[in-house]
RODO-2510 file (C-alpha; in nm, 4 decimals, decimal comma):
residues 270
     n   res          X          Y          Z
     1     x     0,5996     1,3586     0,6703
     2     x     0,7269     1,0296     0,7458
     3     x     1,0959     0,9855     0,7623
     4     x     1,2733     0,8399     0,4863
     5     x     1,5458     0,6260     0,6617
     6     x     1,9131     0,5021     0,4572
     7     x     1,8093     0,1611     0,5933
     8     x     1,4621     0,1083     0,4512
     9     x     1,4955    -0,2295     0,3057
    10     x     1,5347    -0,5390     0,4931
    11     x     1,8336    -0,7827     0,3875
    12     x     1,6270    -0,9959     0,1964
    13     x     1,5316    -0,6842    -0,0308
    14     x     1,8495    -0,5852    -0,0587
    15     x     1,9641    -0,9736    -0,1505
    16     x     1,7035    -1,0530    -0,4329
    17     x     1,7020    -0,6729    -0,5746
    18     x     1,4998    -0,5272    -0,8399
    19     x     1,5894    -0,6310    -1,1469
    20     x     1,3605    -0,8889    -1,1915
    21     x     1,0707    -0,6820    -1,1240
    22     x     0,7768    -0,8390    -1,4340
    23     x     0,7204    -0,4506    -1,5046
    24     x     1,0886    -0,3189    -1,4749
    25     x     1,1278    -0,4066    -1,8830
    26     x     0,9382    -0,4507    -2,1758
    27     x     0,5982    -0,2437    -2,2813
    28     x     0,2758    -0,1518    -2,1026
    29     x    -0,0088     0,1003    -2,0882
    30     x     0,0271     0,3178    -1,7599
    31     x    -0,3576     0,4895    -1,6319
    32     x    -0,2989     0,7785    -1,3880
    33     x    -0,5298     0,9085    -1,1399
    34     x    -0,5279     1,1552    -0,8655
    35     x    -0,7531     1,0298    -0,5963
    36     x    -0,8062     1,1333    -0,1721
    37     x    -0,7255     0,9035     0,1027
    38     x    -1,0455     0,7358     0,1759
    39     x    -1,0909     0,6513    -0,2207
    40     x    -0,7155     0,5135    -0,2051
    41     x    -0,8513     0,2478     0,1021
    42     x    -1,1542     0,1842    -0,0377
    43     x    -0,9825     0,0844    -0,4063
    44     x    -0,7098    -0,1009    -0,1909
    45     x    -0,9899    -0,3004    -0,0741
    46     x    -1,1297    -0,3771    -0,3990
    47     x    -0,8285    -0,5210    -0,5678
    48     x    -0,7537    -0,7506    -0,2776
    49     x    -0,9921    -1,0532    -0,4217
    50     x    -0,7628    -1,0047    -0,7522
    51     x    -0,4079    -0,8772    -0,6377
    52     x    -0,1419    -0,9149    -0,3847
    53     x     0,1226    -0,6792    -0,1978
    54     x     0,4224    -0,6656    -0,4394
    55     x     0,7300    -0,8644    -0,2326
    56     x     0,8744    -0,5574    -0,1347
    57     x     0,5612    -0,4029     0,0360
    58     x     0,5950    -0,7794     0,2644
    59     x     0,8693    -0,6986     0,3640
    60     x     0,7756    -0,3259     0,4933
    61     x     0,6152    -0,2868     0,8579
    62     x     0,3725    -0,0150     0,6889
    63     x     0,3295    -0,1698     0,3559
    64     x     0,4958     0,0776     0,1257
    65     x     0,8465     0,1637     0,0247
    66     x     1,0645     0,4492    -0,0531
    67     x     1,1665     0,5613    -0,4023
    68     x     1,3681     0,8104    -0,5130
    69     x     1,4683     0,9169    -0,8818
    70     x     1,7357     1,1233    -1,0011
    71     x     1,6116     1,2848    -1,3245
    72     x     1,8142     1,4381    -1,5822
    73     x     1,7808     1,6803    -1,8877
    74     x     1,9071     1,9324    -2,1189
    75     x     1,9667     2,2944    -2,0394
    76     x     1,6717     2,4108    -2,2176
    77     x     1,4698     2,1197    -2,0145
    78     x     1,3603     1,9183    -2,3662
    79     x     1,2017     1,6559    -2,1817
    80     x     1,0378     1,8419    -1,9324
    81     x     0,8413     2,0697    -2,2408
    82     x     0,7790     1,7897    -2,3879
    83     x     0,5666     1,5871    -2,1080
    84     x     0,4021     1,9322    -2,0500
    85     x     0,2917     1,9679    -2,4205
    86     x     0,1657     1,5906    -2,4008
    87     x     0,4108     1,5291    -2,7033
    88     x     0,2645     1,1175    -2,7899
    89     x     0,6360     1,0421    -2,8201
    90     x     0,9037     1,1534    -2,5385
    91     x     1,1413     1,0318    -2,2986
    92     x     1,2484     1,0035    -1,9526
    93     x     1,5925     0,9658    -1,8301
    94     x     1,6595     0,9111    -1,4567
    95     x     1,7775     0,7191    -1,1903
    96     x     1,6321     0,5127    -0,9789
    97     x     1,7151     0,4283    -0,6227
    98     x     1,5323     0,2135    -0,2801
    99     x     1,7458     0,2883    -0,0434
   100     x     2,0348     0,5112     0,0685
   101     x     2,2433     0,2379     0,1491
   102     x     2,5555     0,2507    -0,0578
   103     x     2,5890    -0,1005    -0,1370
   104     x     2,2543    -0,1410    -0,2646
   105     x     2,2120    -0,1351    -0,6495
   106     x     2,0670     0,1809    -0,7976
   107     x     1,9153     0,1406    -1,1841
   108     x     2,0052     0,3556    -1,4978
   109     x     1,6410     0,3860    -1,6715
   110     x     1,5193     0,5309    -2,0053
   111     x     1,1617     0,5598    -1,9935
   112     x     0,9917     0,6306    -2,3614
   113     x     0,5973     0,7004    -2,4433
   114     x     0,5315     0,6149    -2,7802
   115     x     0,1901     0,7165    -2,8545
   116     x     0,0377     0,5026    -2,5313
   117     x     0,2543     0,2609    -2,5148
   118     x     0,5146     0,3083    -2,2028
   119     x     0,8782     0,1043    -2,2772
   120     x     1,0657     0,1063    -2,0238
   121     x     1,4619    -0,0669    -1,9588
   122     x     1,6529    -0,0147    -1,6901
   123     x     1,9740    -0,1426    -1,6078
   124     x     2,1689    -0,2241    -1,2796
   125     x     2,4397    -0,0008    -1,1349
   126     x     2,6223     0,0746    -0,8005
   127     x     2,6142     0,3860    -0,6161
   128     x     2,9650     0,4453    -0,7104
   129     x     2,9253     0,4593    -1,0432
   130     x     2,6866     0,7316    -1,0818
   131     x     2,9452     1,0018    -1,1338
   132     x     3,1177     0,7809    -1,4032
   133     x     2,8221     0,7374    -1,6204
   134     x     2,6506     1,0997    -1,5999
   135     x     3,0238     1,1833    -1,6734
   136     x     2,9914     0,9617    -1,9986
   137     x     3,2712     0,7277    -1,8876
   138     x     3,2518     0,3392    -1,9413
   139     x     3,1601     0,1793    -1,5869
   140     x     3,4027    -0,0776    -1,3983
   141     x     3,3277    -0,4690    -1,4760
   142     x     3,0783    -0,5707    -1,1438
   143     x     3,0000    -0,8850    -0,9663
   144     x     2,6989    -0,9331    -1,1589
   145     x     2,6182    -0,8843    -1,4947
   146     x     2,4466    -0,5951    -1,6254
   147     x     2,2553    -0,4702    -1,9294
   148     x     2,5307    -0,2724    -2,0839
   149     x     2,2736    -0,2376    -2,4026
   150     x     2,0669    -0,0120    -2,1745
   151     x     2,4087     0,1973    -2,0218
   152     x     2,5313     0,2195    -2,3572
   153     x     2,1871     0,3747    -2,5085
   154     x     2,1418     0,5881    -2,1451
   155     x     2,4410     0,7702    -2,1906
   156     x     2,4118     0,8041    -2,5675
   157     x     2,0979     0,9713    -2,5346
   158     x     2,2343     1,1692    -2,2045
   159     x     2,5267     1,2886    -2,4553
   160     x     2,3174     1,3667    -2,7502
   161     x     2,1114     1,5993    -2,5263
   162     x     2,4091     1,7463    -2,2737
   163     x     2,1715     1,6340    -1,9981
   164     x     2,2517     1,6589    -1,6634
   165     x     2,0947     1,6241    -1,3023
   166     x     1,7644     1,8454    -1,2424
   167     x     1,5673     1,7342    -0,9507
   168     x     1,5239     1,4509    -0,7050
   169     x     1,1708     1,3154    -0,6537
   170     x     1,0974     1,1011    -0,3803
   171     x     0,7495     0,9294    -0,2541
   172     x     0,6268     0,6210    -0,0403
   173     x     0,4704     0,3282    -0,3001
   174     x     0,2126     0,0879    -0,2174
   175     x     0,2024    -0,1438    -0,4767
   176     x    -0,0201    -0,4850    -0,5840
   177     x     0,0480    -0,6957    -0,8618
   178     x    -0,1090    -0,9980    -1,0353
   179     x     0,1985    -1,2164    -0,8924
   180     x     0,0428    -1,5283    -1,1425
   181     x     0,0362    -1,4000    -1,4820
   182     x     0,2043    -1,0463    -1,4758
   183     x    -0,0343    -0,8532    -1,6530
   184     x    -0,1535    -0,5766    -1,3817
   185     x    -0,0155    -0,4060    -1,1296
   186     x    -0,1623    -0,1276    -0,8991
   187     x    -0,0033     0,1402    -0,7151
   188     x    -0,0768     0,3898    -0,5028
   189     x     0,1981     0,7076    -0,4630
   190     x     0,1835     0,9268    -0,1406
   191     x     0,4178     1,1924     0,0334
   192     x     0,6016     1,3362    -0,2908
   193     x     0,7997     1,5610    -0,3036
   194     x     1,1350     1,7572    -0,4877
   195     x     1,4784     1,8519    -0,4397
   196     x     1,6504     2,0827    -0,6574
   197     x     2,0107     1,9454    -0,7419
   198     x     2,2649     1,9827    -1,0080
   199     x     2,4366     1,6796    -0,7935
   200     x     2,5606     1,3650    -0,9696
   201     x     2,4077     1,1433    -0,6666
   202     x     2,0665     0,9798    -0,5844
   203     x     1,9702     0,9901    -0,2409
   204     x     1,6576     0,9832    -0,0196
   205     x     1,7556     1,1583     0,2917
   206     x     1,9253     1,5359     0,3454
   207     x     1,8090     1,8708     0,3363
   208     x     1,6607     2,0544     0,0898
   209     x     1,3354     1,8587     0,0599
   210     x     1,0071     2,0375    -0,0524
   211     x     0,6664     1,9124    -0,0234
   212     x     0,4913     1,8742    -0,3428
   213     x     0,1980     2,1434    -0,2985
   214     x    -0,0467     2,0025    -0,5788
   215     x    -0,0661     1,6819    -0,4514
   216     x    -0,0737     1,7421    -0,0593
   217     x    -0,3349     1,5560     0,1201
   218     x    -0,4023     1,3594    -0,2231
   219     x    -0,2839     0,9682    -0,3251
   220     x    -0,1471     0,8949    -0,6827
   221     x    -0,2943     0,5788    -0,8316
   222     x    -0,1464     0,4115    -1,1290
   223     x    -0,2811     0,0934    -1,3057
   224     x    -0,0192    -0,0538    -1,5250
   225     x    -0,1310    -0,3566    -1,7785
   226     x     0,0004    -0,5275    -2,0484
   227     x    -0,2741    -0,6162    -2,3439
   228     x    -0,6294    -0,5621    -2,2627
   229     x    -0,7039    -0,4628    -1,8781
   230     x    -0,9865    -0,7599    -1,7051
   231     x    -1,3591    -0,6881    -1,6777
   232     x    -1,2941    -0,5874    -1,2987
   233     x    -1,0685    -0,3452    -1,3378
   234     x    -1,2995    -0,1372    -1,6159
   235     x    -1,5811    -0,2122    -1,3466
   236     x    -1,3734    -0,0189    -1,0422
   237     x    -1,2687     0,2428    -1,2627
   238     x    -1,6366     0,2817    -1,3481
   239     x    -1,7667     0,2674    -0,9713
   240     x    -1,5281     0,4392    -0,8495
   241     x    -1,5678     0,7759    -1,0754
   242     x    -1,2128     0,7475    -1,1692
   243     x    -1,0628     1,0552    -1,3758
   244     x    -0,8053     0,9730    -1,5820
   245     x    -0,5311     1,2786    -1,5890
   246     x    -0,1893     1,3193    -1,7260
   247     x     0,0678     1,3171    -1,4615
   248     x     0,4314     1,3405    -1,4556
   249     x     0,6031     1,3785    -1,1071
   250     x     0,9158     1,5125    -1,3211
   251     x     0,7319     1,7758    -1,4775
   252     x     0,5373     1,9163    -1,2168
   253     x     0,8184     1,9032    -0,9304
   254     x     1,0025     2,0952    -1,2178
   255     x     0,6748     2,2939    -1,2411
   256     x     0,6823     2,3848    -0,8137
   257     x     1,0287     2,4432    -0,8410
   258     x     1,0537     2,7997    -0,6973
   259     x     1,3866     2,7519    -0,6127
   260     x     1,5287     2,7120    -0,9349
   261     x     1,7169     2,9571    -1,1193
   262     x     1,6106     2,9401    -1,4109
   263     x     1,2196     3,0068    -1,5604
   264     x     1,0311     2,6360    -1,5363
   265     x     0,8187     2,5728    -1,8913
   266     x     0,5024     2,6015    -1,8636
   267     x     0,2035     2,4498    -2,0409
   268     x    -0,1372     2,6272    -2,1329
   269     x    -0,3631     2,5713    -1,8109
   270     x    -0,0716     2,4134    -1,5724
***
């Protein structure tokens, strides 16, 4: 596996941040696909005429970055049944980090499916200030500004369902994006894995990682659009076979979980 290093953002990253990301807020439709290697390069290659590298890929040697998420829930593990079942409306609460550098911003996000419609708002947070809000606590004033909407509604949800830290998933993104109008972006997920923790941090490196076994050897490809999807990308999902499949990389890390201590939900056929 390729090592996941604290400094895996150059400073220009780190200066311009991720908040301004054109799919970071608002709603979208979100198509997932689990696809091998050689179909990953050969679809990279197809979207090239129509999208670019996201910024943050640029500024990678290899083209990808790290992500890892921190994802909470309740005792019971609520959300967890619920993206199992396929419930048409559920949530996601997590956070979301780039880097394990501690003065790098990590981002509080609530992540809802209504019907197939994905809204998603995140707000802006330091590494510090994890403990404070999982603890419920109001966070210190920053040197920016901040969507204290999205902290408020994060930790009222957080309270309403005693969640609390789960698991740590972490992967390598390739990403493309119609950098013009917004509308599309395309990325491709490898190297994911889990980390059981009950910690009120969000980090990429330490112990305790574990492969993900369903998806070893296999690339996770999501198209993410706003309206109606273009002619060309119905035509590559067409000549390219694609499969759509429902995926969530909280459930099923929860799902591989062997190391837990308590019995992971299942779903008919998972």
């Amino acid at each position: 596996m390729e090592s996941f290093s604290p400094n895996g953002h150059s400073r220009s990253a780190k200066k311009s941040g991720r908040a301004g990301e054109p799919f970071a807020l608002g709603c979208r439709h979100e198509l997932k696909y689990q696809i091998t290697e050689p179909q990953a390069v050969a679809i990279a290659q197809f979207i090239r005429p129509f999208l670019q590298p996201d910024r943050y890929c640029k500024l990678q040697p290899g083209g990808s970055y790290p992500i890892t998420t921190l994802y909470l829930d309740s005792h019971d593990l609520l959300l967890c049944r619920q993206s199992l079942e396929g419930q048409k409306n559920r949530c996601k609460l997590r956070i979301r980090s780039y880097t394990d550098e501690p003065d790098y911003p990590r981002y509080a996000e609530i992540k809802r499916r209504m019907n197939a419609i994905i809204i998603k708002s995140r707000a802006r947070i330091m590494n510090g200030d994890i403990p404070a809000l999982l603890a419920g606590r109001a966070l210190e004033p920053q040197a920016y500004t901040t969507d204290t909407d999205t902290i408020s509604q994060f930790q009222l949800y957080m309270n309403s369902l005693r969640a609390r830290p789960v698991v740590l998933v972490r992967y390598m993104r390739q990403a493309y994006e119609d950098s013009t109008h917004h509308e599309v972006r395309v990325t491709f997920d490898r190297q994911l894995a889990y980390n059981v923790t009950s910690l009120p941090e969000v980090r990429l490196g330490g112990r305790g990682w574990q492969a993900h076994a369903s998806t070893l050897g296999r690339v996770i490809l999501e198209i993410k659009f706003t309206g109606h999807y273009p002619a060309w990308l119905a035509h590559m999902i067409k000549y390219f076979d694609l499969q759509q499949r429902s995926l969530s990389k909280y459930a099923s890390s929860v799902g591989e979980s062997c190391l837990l201590k308590f019995c992971a939900p299942q779903a008919a056929g998972y």
